[in-house]
C-alpha positions in Angstrom: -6.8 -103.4 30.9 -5.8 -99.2 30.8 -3.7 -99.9 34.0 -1.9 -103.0 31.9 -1.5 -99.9 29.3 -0.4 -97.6 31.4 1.9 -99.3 32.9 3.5 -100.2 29.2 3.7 -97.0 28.1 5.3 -95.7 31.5 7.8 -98.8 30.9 8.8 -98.3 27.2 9.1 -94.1 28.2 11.6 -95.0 30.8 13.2 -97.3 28.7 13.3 -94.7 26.1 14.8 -92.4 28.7 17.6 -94.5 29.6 18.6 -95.0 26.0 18.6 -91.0 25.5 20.8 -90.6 28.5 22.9 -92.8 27.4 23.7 -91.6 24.0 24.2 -88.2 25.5 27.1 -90.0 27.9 28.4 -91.3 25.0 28.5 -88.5 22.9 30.3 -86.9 25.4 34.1 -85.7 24.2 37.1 -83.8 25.4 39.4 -82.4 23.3 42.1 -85.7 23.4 39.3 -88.3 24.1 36.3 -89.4 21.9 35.6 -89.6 19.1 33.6 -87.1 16.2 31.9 -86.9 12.7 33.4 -84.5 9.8 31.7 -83.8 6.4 34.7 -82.3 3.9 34.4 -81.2 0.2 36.0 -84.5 -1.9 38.3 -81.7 -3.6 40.2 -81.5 0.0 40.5 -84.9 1.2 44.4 -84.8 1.0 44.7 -81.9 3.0 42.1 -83.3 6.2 43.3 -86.8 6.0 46.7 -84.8 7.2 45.9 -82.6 9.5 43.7 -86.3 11.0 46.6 -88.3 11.2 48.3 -85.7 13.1 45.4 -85.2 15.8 44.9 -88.7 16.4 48.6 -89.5 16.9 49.0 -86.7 19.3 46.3 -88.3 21.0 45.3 -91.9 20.6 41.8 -91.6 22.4 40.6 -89.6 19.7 39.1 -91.1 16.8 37.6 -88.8 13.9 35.7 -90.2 11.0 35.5 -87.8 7.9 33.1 -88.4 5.2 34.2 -86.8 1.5 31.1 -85.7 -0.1 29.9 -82.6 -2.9 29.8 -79.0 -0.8 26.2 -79.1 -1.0 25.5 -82.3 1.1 28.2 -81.0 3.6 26.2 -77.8 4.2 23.0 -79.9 4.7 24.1 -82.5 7.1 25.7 -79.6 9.3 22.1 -77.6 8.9 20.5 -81.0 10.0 22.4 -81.3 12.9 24.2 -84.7 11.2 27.3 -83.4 12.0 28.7 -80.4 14.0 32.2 -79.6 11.5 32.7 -79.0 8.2 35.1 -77.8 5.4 33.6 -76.6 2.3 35.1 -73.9 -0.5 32.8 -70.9 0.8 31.4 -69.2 3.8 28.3 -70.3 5.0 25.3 -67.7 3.9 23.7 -65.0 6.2 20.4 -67.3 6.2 22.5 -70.1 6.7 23.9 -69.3 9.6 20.7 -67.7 11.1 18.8 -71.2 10.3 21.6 -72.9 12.7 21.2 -70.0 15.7 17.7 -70.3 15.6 18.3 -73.8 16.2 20.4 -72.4 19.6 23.5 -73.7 17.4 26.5 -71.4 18.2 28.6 -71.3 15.0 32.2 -70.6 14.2 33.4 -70.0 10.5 36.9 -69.2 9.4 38.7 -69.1 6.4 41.4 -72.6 6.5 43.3 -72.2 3.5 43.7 -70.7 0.1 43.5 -74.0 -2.5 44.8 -73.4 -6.2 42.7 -75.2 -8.5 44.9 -76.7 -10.9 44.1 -78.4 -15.0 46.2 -81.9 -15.7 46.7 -82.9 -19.3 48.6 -85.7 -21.2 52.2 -85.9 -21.2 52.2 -86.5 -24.9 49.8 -83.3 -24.9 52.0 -80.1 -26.5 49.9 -77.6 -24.8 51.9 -75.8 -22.1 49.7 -73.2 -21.0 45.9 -72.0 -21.5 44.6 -68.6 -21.2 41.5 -67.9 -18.5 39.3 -66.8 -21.9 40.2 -70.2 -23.5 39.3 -71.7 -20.7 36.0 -70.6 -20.2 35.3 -71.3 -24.6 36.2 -74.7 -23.6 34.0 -75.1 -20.5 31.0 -73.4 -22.3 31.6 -76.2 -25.6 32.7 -73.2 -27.7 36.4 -74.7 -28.0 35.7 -78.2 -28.8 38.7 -79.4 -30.4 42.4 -78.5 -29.6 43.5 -77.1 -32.9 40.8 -74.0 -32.4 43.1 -72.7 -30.0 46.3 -72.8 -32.0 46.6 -73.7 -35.4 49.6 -73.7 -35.4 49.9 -76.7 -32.9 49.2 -79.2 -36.0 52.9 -78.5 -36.7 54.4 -79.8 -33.5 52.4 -83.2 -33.5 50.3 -83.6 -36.5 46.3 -84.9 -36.3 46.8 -84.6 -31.9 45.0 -81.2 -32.2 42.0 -82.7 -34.3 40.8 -84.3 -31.0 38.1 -83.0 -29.2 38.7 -81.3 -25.8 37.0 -83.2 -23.2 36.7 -81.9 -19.5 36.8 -84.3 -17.0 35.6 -82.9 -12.6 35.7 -85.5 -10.0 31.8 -85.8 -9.3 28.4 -84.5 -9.8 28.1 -81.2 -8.0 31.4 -80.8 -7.6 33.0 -77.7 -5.9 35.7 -77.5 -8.8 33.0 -77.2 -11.0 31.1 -74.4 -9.2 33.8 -72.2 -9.1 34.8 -73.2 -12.6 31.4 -72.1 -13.9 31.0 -69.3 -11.9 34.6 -68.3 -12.1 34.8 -68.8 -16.0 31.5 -68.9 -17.5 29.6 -66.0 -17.0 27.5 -68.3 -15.4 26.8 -70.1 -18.7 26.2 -73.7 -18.7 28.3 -76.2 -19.1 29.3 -77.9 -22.6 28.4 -81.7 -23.7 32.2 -82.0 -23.5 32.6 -81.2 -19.4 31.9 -84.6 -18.0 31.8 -86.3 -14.3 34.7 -89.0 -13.7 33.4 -90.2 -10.8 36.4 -90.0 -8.5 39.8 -87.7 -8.4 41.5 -91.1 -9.3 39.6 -91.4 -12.3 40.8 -87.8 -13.1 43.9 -88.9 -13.0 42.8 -92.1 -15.3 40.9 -90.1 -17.7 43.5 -87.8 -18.5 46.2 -90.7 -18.9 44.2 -92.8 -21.3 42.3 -89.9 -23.0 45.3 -87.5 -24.8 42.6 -84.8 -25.6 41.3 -84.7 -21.8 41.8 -82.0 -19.3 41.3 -82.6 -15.7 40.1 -80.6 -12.8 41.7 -81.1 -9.4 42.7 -79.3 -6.1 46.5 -78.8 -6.3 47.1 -80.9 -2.9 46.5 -83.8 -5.1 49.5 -83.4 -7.0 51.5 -83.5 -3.8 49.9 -86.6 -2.6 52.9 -88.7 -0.7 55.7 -86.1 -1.7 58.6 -87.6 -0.1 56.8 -88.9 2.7 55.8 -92.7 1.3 58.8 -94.9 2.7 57.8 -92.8 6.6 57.1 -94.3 9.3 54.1 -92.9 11.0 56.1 -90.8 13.5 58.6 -89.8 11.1 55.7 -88.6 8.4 53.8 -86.4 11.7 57.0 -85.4 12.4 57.7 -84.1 9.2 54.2 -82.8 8.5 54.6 -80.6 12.0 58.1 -79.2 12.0 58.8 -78.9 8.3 57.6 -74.7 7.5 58.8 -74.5 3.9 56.8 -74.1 1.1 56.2 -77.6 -1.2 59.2 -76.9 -4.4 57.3 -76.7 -7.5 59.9 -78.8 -9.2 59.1 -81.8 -6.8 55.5 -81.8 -8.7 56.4 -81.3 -11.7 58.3 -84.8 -10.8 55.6 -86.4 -9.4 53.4 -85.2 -12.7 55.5 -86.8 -14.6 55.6 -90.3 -13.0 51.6 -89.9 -12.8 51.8 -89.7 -16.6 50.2 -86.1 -16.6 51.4 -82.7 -16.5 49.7 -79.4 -15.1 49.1 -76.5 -17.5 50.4 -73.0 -16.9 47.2 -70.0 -16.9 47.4 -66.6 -17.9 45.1 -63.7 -17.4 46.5 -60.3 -16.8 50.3 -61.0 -17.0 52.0 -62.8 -20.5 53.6 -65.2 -18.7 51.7 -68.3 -17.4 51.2 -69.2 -13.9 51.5 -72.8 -12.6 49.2 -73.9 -9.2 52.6 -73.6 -6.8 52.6 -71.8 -3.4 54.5 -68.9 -4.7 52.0 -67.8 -7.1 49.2 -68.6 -4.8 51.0 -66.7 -2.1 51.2 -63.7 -4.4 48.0 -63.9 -6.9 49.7 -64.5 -9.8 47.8 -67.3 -10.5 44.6 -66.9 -11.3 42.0 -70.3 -10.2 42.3 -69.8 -6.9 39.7 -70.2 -3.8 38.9 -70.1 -0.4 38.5 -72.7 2.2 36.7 -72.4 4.9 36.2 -74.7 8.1 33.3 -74.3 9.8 31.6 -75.7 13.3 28.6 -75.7 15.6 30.7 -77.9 18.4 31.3 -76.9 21.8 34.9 -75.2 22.4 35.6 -77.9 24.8 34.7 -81.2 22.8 36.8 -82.7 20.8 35.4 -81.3 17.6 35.8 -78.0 18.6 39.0 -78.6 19.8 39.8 -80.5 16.5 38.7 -77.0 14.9 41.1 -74.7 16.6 44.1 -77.2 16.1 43.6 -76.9 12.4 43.5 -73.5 12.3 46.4 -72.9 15.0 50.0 -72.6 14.3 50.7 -76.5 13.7 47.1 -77.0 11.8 48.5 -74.5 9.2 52.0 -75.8 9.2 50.2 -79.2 8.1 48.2 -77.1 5.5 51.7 -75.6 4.1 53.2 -79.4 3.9 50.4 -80.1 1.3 50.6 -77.5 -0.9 47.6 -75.5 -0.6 48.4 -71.6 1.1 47.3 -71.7 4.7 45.2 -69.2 5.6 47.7 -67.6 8.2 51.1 -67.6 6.3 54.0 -65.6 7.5 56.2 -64.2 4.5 59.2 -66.0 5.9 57.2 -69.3 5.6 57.3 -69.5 2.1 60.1 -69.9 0.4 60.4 -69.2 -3.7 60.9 -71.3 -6.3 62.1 -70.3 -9.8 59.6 -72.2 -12.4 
């Protein structure tokens, strides 16, 4: 009976060998073969999907399978070895890194791209422009209806302005709403009136069928598609890799428009608002603006680490420019001003 055992056990180790070894074959990638896992903020989604369709059509072996989730879940998957890439809106901590070299994890972080955050309201809304201390009175509940701002708004559309001020961010634990609090707040807490659509569509949605909404989105969604929907797919890479100009500010205000929404302009230290386009990115003048970084414990020589340096080489960040977000390594001849 123990030999009958022994022999079991011996069997289902070398089975359990075999199995390991060949996961580890398969797992196995070179930088235009194989395929890979990548965890991304929701908030950037337009901007990945991109640089991905670029990647795989260069090479066709490659397959890469992104997963939009909250920053937070991003960060724990890569610190539990789930997945070896990600992009979130910050640098990972000092303890955070050292939890993933302890681990004999080699990590790489960078900074990606400089993303604008921008606030959509109703067409039929008369508000052009908010200031960043309104902002954070309407984050923190103290604003809760539009005519608390200006009084004098009644007189361009009258009883709009008795409508409360609703705030809609895309999920729970949202980036855009950590940097919103932390940005605006004083790190006070949210009001009962900053609420969790679900989904950047149902931004979109919110602010279209609720005239008193403001919405919270990454400024590559409003260039979603600019130009680019009747494409083929080699025509849309092509025009994705070659194209170096900044996106026009006028060409969003279009799409805004047909979208049923419109962005607001900020203002902080200078009288004249600041809308979320490249120019004022580029230059600081507006204000919500944040870092992206993309960060990786893969191998150089895998595809994930080769997937990393593509996106931040010189045709990764031409991509980035295409989507309206500032790359992190612009060139002042890149970008290309447009008169508001």
């Amino acid at each position: 009976m123990k030999s009958y055992t022994f022999s079991l056990i011996s069997g289902l180790g070398l089975l359990l060998t075999l199995m390991a070894t060949s996961c580890d074959i398969k797992q196995k990638t070179t930088p235009t073969e194989g395929s890979m896992t990548i965890y991304c903020d929701n908030s950037f989604e337009d901007v990945l999907e991109e640089l991905i369709s670029v990647y795989e059509y260069r090479y066709p072996k490659t397959h890469i399978l992104s997963r939009y989730t909250t920053q937070i879940e991003a960060v724990d998957s890569l610190l539990a070895d789930n997945t070896r890439s990600i992009i979130i809106a910050r640098d990972l901590t000092t303890q955070e890194k050292n939890q993933l070299k302890n681990k004999g994890r080699n990590v790489r972080s960078r900074m990606l791209a400089v993303d604008a955050v921008a606030l959509i309201v109703n067409n039929e809304n008369p508000v052009d422009y908010l200031s960043y201390k309104e902002i954070g009175e309407i984050l923190t509940g103290n604003i809760s209806k539009w005519n608390e701002i200006d009084p004098g708004w009644s007189e361009k559309m009258p009883k709009y302005p008795e409508l409360p001020v609703t705030v809609y961010f895309d999920s729970p634990g949202s980036s855009l709403a950590l940097y919103m609090r932390d940005s605006l707040t004083n790190n006070r807490p949210f009001g009962k009136n900053v609420l969790d659509a679900g989904s950047v569509k149902e931004v979109f949605e919110k602010v279209k069928s609720r005239k008193g909404s403001i919405g919270v989105v990454g400024v590559s969604v409003l260039t979603r598609d600019l130009g680019e929907n009747n494409m083929t797919t080699e025509e849309r890479v092509a025009a994705l890799s070659n194209d170096t100009s900044a996106v026009d500010g006028m060409a969003i205000n279009k799409r805004m428009d047909e979208a049923g929404v419109k962005t607001l302009g900020v203002i902080r230290y200078e009288p004249m608002p600041r809308r979320p386009y490249q120019q004022y990115i580029y230059d600081g003048r507006y204000p919500l603006t944040r870092q992206i970084y993309m960060i990786t414990t893969a191998s150089p020589g895998g595809l994930a680490g080769a997937f990393y340096t593509f996106c931040l080489g010189v045709d990764g960040q031409r991509i980035i420019m295409r989507t309206g977000v500032l790359p992190a390594r612009v060139n002042r001849n890149i970008v290309e001003l447009v008169q508001e």
